[in-house]
C-alpha positions in Angstrom: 4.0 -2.6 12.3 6.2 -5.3 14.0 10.0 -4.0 13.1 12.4 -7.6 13.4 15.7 -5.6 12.7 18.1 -3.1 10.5 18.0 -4.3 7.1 21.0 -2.3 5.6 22.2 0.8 6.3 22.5 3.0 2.4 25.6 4.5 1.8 25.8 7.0 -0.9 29.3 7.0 -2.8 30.6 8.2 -6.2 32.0 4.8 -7.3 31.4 1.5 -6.1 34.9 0.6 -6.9 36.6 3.3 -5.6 34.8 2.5 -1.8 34.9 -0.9 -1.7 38.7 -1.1 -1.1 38.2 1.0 2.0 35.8 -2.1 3.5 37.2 -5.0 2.0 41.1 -4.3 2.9 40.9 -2.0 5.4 38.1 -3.3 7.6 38.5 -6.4 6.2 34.5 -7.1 5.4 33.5 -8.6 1.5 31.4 -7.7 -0.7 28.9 -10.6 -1.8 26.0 -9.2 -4.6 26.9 -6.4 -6.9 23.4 -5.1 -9.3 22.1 -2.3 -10.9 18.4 -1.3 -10.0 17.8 0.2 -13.2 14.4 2.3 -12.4 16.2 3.8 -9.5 19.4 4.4 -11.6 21.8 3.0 -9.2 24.4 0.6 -8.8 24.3 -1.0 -5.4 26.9 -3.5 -3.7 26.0 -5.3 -0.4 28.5 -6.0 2.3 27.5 -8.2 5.5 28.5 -7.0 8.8 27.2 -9.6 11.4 23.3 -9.7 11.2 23.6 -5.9 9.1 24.0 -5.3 5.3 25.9 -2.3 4.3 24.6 -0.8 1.2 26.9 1.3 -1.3 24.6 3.0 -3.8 26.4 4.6 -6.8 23.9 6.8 -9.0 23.9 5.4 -12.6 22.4 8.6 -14.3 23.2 12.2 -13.0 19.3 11.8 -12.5 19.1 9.7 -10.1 18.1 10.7 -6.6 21.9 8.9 -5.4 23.4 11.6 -7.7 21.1 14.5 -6.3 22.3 13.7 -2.8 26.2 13.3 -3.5 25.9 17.0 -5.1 24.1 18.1 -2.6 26.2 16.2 0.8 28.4 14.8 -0.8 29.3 10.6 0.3 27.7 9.1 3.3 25.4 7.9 4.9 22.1 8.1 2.9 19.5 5.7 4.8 18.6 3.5 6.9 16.4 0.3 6.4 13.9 -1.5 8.6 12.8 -4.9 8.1 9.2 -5.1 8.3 7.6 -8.9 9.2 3.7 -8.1 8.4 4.4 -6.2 4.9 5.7 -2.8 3.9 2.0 -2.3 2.5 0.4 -2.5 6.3 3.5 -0.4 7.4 2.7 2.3 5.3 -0.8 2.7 6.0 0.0 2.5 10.0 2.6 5.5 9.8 0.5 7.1 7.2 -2.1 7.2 9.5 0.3 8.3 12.6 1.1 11.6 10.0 4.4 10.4 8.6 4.7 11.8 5.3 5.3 8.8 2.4 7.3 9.1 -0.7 6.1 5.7 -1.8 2.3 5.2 -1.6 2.9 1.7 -2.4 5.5 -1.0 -2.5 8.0 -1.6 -4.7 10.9 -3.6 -5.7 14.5 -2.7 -4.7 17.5 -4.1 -4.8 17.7 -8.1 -3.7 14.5 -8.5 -5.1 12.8 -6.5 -1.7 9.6 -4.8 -1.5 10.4 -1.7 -0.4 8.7 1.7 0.2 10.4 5.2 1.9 9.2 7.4 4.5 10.4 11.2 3.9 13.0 12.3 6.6 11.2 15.7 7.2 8.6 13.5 9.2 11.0 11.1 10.6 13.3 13.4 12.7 15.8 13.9 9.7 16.8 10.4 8.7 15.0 9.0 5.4 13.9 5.6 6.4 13.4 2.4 4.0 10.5 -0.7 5.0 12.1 -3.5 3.3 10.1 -6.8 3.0 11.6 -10.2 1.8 
């Protein structure tokens, strides 16, 4: 798997509109794509930090796995997202194979219009991890 760098960083948070004003006027970054993912019930908005994408993900549906983890640790950070240059679909089979355990067997679309696939964080030393591909 050949790793080129951070995609985003998720960041789990009740309301998008209620966060952004802590980035865009007090650190002074903007917000450039607001969308809703609608199979993962959430609301995302990206913010660029240099070569890094900050991710706000705001569950749509109580559902959602964005409104599991607010109840559960309330906002913060909920990811973090490689970019993967030979395919998320190699990736997975390589850690599969090292004994990562997958929560996507396959790719699928994300936000951006990204293949993307997670890697549970009880095999990844607590963090869950996201292979985006463009």
């Amino acid at each position: 798997m050949k790793i080129s760098h951070i995609e985003h960083l998720g960041i789990a948070v009740e309301s998008i509109e209620e966060a952004l004003p802590y980035y865009e006027q007090v650190l002074g970054l903007k917000c450039y794509n607001i969308e809703t993912v609608e199979d993962q019930k959430v609301r995302t908005a990206f913010i660029k930090v240099g070569d890094v994408k900050l991710e706000l993900l705001e569950p749509t549906s109580p559902e959602s796995t964005i409104a599991k983890y607010l109840e559960k640790k309330g906002p913060g950070i909920h990811h973090l997202a490689f970019c993967i240059e030979d395919g998320v679909a190699n990736a997975l089979a390589e850690v599969e194979g090292a004994g990562i355990r997958l929560i996507d067997k396959a790719p699928r679309k994300g936000a951006e219009n990204l293949n993307i696939a997670f890697l549970h964080p009880k095999s990844t030393q607590g963090i869950l991890t996201e292979l985006c591909e463009h």
